[in-house]
N, C-alpha and C positions, 0 to 999 in steps of 0.2 A: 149710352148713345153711340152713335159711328159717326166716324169723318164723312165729310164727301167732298174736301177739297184736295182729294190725292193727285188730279189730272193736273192741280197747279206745282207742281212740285218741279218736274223736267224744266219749269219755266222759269221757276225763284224760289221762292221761300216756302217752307212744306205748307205754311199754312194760310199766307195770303197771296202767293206768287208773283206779288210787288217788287221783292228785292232779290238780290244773291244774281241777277244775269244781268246781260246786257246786248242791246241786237251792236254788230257792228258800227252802226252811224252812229248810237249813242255815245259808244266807246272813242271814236275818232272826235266825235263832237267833246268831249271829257278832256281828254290828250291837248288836243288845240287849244279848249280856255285855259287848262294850266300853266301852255307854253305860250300864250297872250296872241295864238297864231289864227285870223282872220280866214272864217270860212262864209264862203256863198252857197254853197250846197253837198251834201253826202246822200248817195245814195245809202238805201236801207239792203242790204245785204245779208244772207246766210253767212257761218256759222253763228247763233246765238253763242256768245263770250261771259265766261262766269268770274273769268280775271285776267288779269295781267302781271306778270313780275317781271318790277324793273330792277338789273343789276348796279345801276348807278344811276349821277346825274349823267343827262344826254339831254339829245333834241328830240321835237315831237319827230322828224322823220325816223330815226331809231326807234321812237316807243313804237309807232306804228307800223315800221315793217313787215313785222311777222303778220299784223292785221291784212293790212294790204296785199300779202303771199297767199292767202288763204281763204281770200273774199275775189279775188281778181279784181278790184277795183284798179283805177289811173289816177297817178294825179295831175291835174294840168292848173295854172294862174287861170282865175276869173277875174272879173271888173271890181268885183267885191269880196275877193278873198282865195282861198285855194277849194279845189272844186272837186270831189272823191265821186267817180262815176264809172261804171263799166265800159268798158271801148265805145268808140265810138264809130256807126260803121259810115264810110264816105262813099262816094260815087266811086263806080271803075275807072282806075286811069288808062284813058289809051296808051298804047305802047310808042308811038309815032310821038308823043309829048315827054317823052321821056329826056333826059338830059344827056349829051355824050361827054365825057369826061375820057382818061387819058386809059381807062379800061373799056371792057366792053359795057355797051351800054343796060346789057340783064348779067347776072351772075347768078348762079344756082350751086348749092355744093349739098350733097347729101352728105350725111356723117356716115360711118365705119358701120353696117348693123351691131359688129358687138360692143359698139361704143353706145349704140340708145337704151334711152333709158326705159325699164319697161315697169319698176316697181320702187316704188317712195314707202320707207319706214317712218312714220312721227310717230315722236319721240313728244308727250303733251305733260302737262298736269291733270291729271282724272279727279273731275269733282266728287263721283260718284265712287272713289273710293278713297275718299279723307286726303285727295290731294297729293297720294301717291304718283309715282312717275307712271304711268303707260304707254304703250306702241299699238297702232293700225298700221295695217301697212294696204294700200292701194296696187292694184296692179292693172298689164291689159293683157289683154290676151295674147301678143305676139310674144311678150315674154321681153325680155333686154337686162341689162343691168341695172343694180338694184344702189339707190341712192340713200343714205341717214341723213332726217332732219330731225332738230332737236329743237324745242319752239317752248316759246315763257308764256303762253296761253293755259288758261283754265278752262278746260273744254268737256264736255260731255262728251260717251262715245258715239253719240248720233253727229256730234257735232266735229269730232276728231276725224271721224270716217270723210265728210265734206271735205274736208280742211286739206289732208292728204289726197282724195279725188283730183281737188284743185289745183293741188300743187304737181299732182303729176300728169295731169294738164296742159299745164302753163309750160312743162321742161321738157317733155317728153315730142319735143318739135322733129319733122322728119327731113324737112329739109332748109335752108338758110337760101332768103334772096336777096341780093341787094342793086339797087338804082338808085340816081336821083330823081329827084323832083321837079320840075319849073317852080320858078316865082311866082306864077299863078295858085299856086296849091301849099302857101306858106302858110294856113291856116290851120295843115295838117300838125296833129302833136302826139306826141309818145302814148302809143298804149294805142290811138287808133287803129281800123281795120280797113286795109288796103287789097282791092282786087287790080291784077294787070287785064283788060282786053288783049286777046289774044296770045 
């Protein structure tokens, strides 16, 4: 006879594709009941996760970090627990509502060009080769310096390649702004996505 369950294999277990992965909100959902830490909701995010090594005891934030680097998710307090969701994007702030403090009220700083980053090496656990060490490395086209990350995830290489995407991403920022806010707009929290008018 022949198989025909080989398409479940990238997914889990070669033969019923039940076991051996994990999407990321399963994985974050796992991490929190062990560490008794209250969640209200996870988004379901890209990389499919085939493990995790932990190097000791620690806190769910530590288990979770390198999760969190490589899914873009945020975490912010919910009503019922901590809450794993992609930014969130808000209204335009006008610029006029802006807060003046003892600097200027916009600051803008580009970085050095050969200070940006233009390519991330990760550094995974390859499921698909017995769990040997592997590297992707992500790049962009302008090119920049080249960053090592080394990560305790069990990844496939479809899944490696996102992971490093992500992450060079999320680093590879061109320019840094800073303002405050009003007291009107304290509902804004880490990880949201902020436009200035004008």
């Amino acid at each position: 006879g022949s198989w025909s369950d080989g398409a479940n294999h990238p997914t889990g277990h070669w033969l019923t594709g039940r076991v051996g992965a994990m999407a990321g909100d399963e994985l974050i959902a796992a991490v929190a009941r062990d560490h008794g830490v209250a969640l209200s909701h996870v988004e379901a995010v890209q990389p499919l996760i085939h493990g995790l090594k932990l190097d000791g005891i620690g806190s769910a934030r530590d288990a979770l970090e390198e999760v969190l680097a490589v899914s873009g998710l945020s975490v912010r307090d919910g009503q019922g627990g901590l809450e794993f969701r992609r930014a969130l994007e808000r209204e335009a702030v006008p610029a006029g509502e802006l807060v003046a403090g003892e600097g200027p009220i916009v600051s803008r700083r580009r970085p050095d060009p050969g200070e940006a980053l233009g390519r991330v090496a990760l550094t995974y656990l390859d499921r698909e080769r017995a769990y040997l060490t592997g590297t992707v490395t992500a790049m962009r086209l302008a090119g920049g310096a080249t960053a090592g990350e080394g990560s305790n995830l069990v990844l496939d290489l479809a899944g490696a390649r996102h992971s490093a995407e992500r992450i060079l991403l999320d680093r590879a920022t061109s320019e840094i702004i800073e303002f405050t806010l009003p007291p009107s707009m304290a509902a804004v929290e880490v990880g949201d996505v902020l436009s200035l008018d004008g």
